[in-house]
C-alpha positions in Angstrom: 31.3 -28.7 39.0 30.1 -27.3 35.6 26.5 -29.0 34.6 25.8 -29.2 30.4 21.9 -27.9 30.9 22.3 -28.6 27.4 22.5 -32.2 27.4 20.3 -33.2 30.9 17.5 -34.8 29.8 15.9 -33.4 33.1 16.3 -29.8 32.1 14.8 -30.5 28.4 11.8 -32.0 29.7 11.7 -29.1 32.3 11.9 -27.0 29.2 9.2 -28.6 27.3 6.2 -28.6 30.2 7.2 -24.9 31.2 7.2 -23.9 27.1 3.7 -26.6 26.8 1.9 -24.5 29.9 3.1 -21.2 28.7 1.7 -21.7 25.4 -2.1 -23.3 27.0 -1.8 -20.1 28.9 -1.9 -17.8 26.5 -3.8 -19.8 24.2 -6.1 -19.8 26.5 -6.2 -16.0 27.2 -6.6 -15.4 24.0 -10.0 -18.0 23.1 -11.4 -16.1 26.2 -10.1 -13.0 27.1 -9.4 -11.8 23.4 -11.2 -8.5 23.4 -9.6 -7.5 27.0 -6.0 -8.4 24.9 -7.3 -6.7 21.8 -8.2 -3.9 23.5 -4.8 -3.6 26.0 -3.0 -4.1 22.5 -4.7 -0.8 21.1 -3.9 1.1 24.2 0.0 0.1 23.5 -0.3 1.3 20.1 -2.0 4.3 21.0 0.8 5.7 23.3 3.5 4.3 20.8 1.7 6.1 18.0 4.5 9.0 18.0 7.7 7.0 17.8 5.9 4.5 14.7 5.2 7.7 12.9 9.0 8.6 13.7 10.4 5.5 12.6 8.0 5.4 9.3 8.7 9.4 8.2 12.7 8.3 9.0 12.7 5.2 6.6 10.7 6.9 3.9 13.0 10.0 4.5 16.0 8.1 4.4 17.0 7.8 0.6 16.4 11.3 0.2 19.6 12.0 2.9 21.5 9.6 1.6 20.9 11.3 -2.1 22.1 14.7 -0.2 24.7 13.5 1.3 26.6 11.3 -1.4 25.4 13.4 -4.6 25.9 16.5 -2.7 27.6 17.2 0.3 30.3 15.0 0.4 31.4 15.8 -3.6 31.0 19.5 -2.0 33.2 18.6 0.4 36.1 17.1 -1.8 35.9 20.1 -3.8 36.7 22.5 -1.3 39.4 20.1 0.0 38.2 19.7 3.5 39.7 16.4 5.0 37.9 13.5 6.4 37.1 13.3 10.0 34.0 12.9 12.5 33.4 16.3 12.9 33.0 17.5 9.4 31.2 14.0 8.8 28.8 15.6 12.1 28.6 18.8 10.0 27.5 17.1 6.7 25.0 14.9 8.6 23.0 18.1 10.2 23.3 20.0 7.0 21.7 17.1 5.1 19.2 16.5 7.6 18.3 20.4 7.9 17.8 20.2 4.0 15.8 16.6 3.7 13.4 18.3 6.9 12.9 21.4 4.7 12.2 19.7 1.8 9.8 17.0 3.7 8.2 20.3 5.2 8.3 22.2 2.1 6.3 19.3 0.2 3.6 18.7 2.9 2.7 22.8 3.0 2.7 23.0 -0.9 0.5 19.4 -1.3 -2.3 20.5 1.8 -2.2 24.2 0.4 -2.5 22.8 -3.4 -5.5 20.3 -1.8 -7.5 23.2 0.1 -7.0 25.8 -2.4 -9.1 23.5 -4.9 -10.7 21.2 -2.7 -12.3 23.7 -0.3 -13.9 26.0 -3.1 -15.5 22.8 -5.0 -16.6 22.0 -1.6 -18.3 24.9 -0.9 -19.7 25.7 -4.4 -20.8 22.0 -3.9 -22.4 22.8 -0.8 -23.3 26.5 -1.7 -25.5 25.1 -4.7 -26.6 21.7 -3.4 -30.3 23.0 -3.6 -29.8 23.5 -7.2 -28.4 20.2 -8.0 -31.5 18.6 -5.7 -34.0 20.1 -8.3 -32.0 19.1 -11.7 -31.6 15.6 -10.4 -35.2 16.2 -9.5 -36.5 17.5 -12.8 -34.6 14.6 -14.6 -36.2 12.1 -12.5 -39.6 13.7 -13.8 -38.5 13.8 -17.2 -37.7 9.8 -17.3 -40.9 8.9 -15.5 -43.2 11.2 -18.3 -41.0 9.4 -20.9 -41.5 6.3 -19.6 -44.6 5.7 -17.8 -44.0 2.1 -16.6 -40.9 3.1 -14.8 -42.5 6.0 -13.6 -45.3 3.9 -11.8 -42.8 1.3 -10.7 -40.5 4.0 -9.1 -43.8 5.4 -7.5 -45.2 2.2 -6.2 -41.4 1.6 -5.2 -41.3 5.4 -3.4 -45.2 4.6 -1.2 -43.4 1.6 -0.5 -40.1 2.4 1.7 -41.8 6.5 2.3 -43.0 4.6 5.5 -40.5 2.7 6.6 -38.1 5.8 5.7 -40.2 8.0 8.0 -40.0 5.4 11.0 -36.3 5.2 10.4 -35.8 8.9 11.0 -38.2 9.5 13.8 -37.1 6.5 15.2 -33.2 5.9 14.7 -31.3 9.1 13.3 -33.3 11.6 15.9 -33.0 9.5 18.6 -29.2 9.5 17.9 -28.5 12.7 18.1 -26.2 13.4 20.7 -24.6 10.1 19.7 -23.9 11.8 16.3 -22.5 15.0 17.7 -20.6 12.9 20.5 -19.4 10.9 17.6 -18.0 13.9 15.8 -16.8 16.0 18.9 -14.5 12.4 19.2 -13.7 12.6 15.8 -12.3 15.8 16.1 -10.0 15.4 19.3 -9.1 12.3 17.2 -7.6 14.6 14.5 -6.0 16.6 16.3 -4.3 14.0 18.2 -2.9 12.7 15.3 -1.9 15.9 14.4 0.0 16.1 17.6 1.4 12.7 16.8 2.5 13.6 13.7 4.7 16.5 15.0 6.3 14.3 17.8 7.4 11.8 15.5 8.7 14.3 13.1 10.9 15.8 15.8 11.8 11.4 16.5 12.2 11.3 12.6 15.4 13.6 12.9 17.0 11.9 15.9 16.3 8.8 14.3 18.0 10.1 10.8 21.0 11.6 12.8 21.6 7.9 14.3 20.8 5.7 12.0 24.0 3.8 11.4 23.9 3.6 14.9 20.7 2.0 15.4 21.4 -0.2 12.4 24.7 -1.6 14.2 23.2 -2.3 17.2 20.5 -4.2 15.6 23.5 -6.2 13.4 25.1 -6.3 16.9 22.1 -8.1 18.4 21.4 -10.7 15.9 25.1 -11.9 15.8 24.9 -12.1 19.4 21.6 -14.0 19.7 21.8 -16.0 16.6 24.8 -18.1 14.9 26.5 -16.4 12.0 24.6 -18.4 9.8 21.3 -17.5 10.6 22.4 -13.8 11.3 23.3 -13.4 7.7 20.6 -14.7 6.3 18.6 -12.6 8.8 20.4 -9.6 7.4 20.0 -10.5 4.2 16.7 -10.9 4.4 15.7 -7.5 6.0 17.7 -5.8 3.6 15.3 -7.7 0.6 12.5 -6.1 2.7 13.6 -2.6 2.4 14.5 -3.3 -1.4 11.4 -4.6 -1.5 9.5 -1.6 0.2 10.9 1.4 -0.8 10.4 0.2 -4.4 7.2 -0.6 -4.7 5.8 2.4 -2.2 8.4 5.0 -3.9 7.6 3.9 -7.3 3.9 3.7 -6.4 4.0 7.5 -5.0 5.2 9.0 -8.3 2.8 6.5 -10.0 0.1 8.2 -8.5 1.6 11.6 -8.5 1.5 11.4 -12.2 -1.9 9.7 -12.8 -3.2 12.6 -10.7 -1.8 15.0 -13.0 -3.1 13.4 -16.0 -6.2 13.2 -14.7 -6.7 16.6 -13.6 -5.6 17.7 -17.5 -8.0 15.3 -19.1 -10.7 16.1 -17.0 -10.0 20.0 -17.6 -9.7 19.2 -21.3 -13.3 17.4 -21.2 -14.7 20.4 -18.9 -15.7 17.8 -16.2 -17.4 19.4 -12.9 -14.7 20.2 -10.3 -11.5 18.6 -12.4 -9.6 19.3 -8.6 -11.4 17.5 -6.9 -11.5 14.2 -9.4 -8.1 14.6 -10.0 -6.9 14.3 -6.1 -9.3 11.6 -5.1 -8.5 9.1 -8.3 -4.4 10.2 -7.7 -4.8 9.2 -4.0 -6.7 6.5 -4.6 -4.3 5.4 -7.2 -2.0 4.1 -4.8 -4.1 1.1 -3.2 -3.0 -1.4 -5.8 -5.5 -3.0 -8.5 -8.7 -1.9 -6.5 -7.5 2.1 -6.1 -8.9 3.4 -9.5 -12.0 1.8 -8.9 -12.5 3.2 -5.3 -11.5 6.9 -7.0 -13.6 6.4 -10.5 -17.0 5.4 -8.9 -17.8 8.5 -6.0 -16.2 10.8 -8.4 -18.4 9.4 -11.4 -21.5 9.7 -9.1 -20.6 13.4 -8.2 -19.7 14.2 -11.5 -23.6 12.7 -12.4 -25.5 14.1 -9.3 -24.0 18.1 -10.5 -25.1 18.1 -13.8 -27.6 15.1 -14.1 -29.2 16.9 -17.3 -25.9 16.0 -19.4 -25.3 12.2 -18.5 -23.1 12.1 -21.1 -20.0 14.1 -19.1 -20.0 11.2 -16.7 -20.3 8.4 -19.4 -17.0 10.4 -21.4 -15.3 10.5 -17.5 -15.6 6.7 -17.1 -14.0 6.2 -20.5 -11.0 8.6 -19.7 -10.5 6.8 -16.4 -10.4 3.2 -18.6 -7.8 4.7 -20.7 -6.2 6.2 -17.9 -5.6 2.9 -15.7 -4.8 1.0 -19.2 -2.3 3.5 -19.8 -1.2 3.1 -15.9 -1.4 -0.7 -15.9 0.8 -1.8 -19.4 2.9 1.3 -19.3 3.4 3.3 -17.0 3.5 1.0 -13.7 5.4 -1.6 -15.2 7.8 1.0 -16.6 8.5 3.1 -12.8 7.5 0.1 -10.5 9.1 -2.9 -12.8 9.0 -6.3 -11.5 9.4 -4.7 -7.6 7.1 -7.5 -5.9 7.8 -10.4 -8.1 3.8 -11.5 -7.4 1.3 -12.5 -10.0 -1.9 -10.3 -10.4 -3.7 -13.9 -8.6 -1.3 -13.0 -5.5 -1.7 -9.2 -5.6 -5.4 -9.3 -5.4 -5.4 -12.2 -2.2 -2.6 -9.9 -0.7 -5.0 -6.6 -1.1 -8.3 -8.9 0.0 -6.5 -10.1 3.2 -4.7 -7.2 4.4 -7.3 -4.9 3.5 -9.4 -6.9 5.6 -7.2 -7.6 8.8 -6.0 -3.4 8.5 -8.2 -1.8 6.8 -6.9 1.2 3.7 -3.5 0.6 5.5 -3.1 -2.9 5.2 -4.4 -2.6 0.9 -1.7 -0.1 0.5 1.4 -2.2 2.6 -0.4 -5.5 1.6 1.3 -6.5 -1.8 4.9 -5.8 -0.3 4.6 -7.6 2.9 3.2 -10.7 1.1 5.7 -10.2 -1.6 8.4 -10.4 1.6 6.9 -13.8 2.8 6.2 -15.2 -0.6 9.8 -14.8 -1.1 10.6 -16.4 2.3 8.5 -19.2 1.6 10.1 -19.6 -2.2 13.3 -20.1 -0.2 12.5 -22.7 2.0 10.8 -24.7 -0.5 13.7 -24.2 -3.1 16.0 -25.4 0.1 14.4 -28.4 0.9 13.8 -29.4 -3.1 17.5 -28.6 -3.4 18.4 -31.2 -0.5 16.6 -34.3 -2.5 18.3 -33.1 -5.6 15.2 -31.6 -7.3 14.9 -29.3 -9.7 13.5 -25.4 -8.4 12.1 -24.4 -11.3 8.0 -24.1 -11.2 7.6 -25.1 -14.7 9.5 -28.6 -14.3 6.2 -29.6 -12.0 3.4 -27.7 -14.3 2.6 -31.4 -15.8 3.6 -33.6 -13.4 2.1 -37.1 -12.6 4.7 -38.3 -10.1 8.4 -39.1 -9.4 9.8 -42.6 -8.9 13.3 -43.7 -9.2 13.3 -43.8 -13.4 12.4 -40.1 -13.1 9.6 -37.6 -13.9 6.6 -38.7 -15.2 4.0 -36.3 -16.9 0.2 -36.1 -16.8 -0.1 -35.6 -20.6 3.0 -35.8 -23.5 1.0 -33.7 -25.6 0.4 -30.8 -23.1 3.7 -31.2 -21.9 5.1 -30.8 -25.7 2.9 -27.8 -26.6 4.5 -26.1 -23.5 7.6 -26.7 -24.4 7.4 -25.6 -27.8 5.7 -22.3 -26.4 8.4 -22.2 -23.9 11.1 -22.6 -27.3 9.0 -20.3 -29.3 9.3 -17.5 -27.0 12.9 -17.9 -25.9 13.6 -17.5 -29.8 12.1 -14.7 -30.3 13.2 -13.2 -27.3 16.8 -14.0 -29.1 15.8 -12.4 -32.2 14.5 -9.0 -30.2 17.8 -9.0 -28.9 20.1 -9.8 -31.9 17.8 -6.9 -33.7 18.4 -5.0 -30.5 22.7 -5.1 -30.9 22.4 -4.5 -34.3 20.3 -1.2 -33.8 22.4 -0.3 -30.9 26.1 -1.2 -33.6 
């Protein structure tokens, strides 16, 4: 006898306490136990450290074989007339991943070689001559307090004040620490190299992964047909492929953003004779790439440093600032929107609660992948609500509810005609020009 589990009312309620206890369980684990789980989950990530840098290097290096092998190889290989089969398609795979590995390597060697060759000489001319920058700050601080006496006695009753407490601190806290300090950077160390070692195991994962991948992207199709209706498995599909879209666009476009801010930064600053151009130049081009908050997290130490070298000439620092204003004005209405475009979708309201959030849950990580992901579930959630408006027969569109009061069976009902009419002639105002740019535009292009 065949027994429909599906339909016994026995088996659903089964279902529903084992699914109900499962869930107080871990609930449960989690109000009380959540640094043992928090803790168990780092160890996980820890070990699988090697195969996430794999599977990262193998998606960001995955346009760049695709590029090689259709622009390339395979034109190559209908030149010369060599027929289609698995074996040459074997052949052009490993020559395409040899040459994307190369050119991965090749780029990591010449930016860390570009890096130390002018970051380690700033460093060590920084280092070599701190003294000296110690007494010009010095004799600049002395300069301001004899040319202003009431700051200078407010900055000395402020130095008696603290020169106490300061004292305690360092007999009391920093010496005391000592071995803590040097345990801390002995861990820092094996920590580096670890992830050094990391790195170079999930390299090697990277090119298994690459010679795979339509293999590993079948299987996953395979498993969501098989677990899911066709339905949902197309929209799951669907969906992942708007995530890579989504990715690769904005963290692509956002490399050779930065890439090129760097650049210009490193000529402006050379042009304006600013104090160890290198060095400025790599930290605000790195920095650059942590959306809306990265040029101030690159302008401020590298403003301070740029002030604490030659304190006697304020004025390099002030003329440093400005560049950097113009720089991330140039950045922001011209050259971002131009390479990145409308990648994400978000507003610069959404962009900032996406940095804020993910930068707090994952730290520099979380500020860089931040925007995308919430671009991925703002887009989710868009669909959904555009589903269920479209099931009542409601308009989508945003601005439709902008000046809305309520809906009732004679139809929508606005807050305020007047608003509603300025918007509307806005909205009409703009959509005609927009016509006339383009009717200007056909005639320029005729």
């Amino acid at each position: 006898m065949k027994y429909d589990l599906k339909n016994n009312k026995y088996f659903r309620w089964g279902l529903t306490a084992f699914l109900t206890i499962a869930a107080s369980i871990c609930f449960y684990y989690l109000l009380f136990h959540g640094s043992s789980i928090k803790t168990g989950f780092h160890t996980i990530i820890g070990i699988l450290m090697p195969v996430v840098f794999g599977l990262v290097t193998a998606y960001l290096l995955t346009p760049v074989l695709n590029f090689i092998e259709t622009k390339l190889l395979f034109p190559l290989c209908r030149k010369m007339k060599v027929k289609e089969s698995r074996k040459r398609n074997s052949i052009v795979r490993g020559i395409g991943i040899l040459i994307t590995a190369f050119l991965f390597v090749t780029l990591i060697y010449s930016l860390v070689a570009m890096m130390l060759s002018q970051i380690v000489p700033s460093i060590v001319n920084i280092a070599s001559n701190f003294d000296t920058y110690i007494s010009n700050f010095t004799k600049w601080i002395s300069k301001l307090m004899d040319d202003n006496p009431e700051l200078g006695s407010q900055i000395t009753f402020l130095i008696d004040k603290y020169s106490v407490e300061l004292e305690n601190w360092l007999n009391n806290t920093v010496l005391t620490k000592t071995s803590q300090v040097i345990m801390t950077v002995s861990l820092s160390v094996i920590n580096i190299l670890k992830s050094l070692w990391d790195f170079i195991i999930g390299f090697v994962i990277s090119i298994y992964v690459l010679a795979s991948k339509e293999k590993f992207a079948g299987q996953a199709k395979k498993m969501a047909y098989a677990f899911f209706e066709q339905k949902t498995a197309n929209r799951l599909i669907k969906s992942f492929r708007f995530t890579h879209s989504t990715f690769i666009g904005f963290i692509g476009g956002k490399i050779v953003d930065s890439f090129i801010i760097g650049c210009l930064c490193f000529i402006g600053t050379t042009l304006l004779q600013t104090p160890y151009a290198a060095l400025v130049s790599v930290i605000v081009g790195v920095t650059n790439i942590i959306p809306f908050f990265g040029p101030y997290l690159g302008a401020i130490p590298s403003a301070i440093l740029i002030l604490v070298v030659d304190p006697m000439h304020p004025l390099n620092c002030v003329y440093f600032v400005l560049f950097i204003l113009v720089l991330q004005q140039f950045d922001g209405n011209f050259l971002g929107p131009k390479i990145l475009g409308n990648s994400t979708g978000l507003t610069g309201f959404w962009v900032i609660f996406a940095i804020t959030v993910f930068g707090g849950l994952f730290g520099i990580l979380g500020m860089i992948v931040g925007v995308p992901i919430f671009a991925v579930i703002y887009a989710a959630i868009k669909v959904v609500v555009n589903t269920f408006l479209r099931k009542k027969d409601l308009p989508v569109e945003t601005e439709q509810y902008s000046y809305l009061k309520n809906i009732d069976e004679e139809g929508f009902h606005t807050l305020n005609s007047r608003l509603q009419k300025d918007h509307e002639l806005k909205d009409q105002t703009d959509f005609s020009q927009d016509k006339k740019d383009q009717e200007e535009k056909n005639v320029g292009e005729k």
